[in-house]
C-alpha positions in Angstrom: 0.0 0.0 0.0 1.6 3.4 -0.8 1.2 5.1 2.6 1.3 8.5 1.0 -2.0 8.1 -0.6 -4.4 6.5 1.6 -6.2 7.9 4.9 -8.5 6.6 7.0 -10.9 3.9 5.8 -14.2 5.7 6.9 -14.3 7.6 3.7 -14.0 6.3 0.5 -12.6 9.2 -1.1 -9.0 8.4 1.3 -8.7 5.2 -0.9 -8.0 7.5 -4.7 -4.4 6.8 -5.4 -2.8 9.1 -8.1 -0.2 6.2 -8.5 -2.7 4.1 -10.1 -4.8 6.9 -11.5 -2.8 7.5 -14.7 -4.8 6.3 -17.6 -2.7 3.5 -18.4 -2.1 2.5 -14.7 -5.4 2.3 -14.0 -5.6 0.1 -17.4 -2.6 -2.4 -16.2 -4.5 -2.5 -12.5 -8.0 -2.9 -14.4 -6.4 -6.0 -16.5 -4.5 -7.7 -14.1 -7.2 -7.6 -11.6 -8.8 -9.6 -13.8 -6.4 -12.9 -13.9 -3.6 -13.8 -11.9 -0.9 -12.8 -13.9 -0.5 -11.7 -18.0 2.7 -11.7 -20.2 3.8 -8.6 -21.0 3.3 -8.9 -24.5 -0.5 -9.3 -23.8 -1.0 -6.4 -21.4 1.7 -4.3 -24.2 -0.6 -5.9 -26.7 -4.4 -4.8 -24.7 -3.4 -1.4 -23.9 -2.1 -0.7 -27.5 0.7 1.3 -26.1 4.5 0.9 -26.6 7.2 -1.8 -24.9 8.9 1.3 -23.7 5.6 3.0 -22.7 4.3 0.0 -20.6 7.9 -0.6 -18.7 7.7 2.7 -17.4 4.3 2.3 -16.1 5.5 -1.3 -14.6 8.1 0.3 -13.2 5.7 2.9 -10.8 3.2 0.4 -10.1 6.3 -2.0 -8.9 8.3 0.8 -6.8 4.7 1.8 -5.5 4.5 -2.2 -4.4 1.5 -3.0 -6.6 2.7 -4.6 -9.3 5.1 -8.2 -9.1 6.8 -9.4 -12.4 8.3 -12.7 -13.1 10.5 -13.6 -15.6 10.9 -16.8 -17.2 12.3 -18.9 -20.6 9.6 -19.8 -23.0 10.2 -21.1 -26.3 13.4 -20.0 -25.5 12.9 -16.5 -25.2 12.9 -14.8 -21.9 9.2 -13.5 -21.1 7.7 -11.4 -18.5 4.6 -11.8 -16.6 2.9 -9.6 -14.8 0.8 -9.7 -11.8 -1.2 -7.3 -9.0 0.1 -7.8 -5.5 -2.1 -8.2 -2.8 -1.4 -4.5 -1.6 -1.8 -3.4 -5.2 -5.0 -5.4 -5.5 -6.4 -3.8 -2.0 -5.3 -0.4 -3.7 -6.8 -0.8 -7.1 -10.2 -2.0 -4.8 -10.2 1.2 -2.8 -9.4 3.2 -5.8 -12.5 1.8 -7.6 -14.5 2.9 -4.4 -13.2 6.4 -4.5 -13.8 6.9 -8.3 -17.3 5.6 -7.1 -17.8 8.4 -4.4 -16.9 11.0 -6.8 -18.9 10.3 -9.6 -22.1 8.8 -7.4 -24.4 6.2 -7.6 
């Protein structure tokens, strides 16, 4: 959890988290709430952006403590996968609930 974001757990609106906010952060938390882990090619590959693009956008997500990636040989070429920790999961969730509280029922 990134301690700087969140506040108390009374109000919703303490759970937004302008880590995962970013358009395409929010997309790579959206995604890989959704399965247990991607490859990096498929997230790259969903989000239509860059290699480059993506990496940097790993890279916050992963300093932040929300994002894991593994690495491993397949068809003997190294691959990346991807997956949402279970700080980054409780974040995304609480993120969600904010974006709910702003917008309204």
């Amino acid at each position: 959890m990134n301690p700087g974001t969140r506040g108390s757990a009374s109000d919703p609106m303490d759970g937004f988290d302008a880590t995962i906010h970013a358009p395409n952060r929010l997309r790579i938390c959206a995604l890989l709430d959704t399965a247990d882990e991607a490859e990096f090619a498929v997230v790259q590959k969903q989000l239509d952006v860059s290699a480059s693009v993506l990496s940097k956008h790993v890279t916050v997500l992963m300093e932040a403590g929300y994002v894991e990636q593994r690495k491993a040989v397949r068809d003997t070429r190294q691959r990346v996968w991807l997956c949402l920790t279970h700080d980054g999961r409780q974040a995304y969730q609480a993120h969600l609930a904010a974006l709910r509280a702003i917008v309204g029922p």
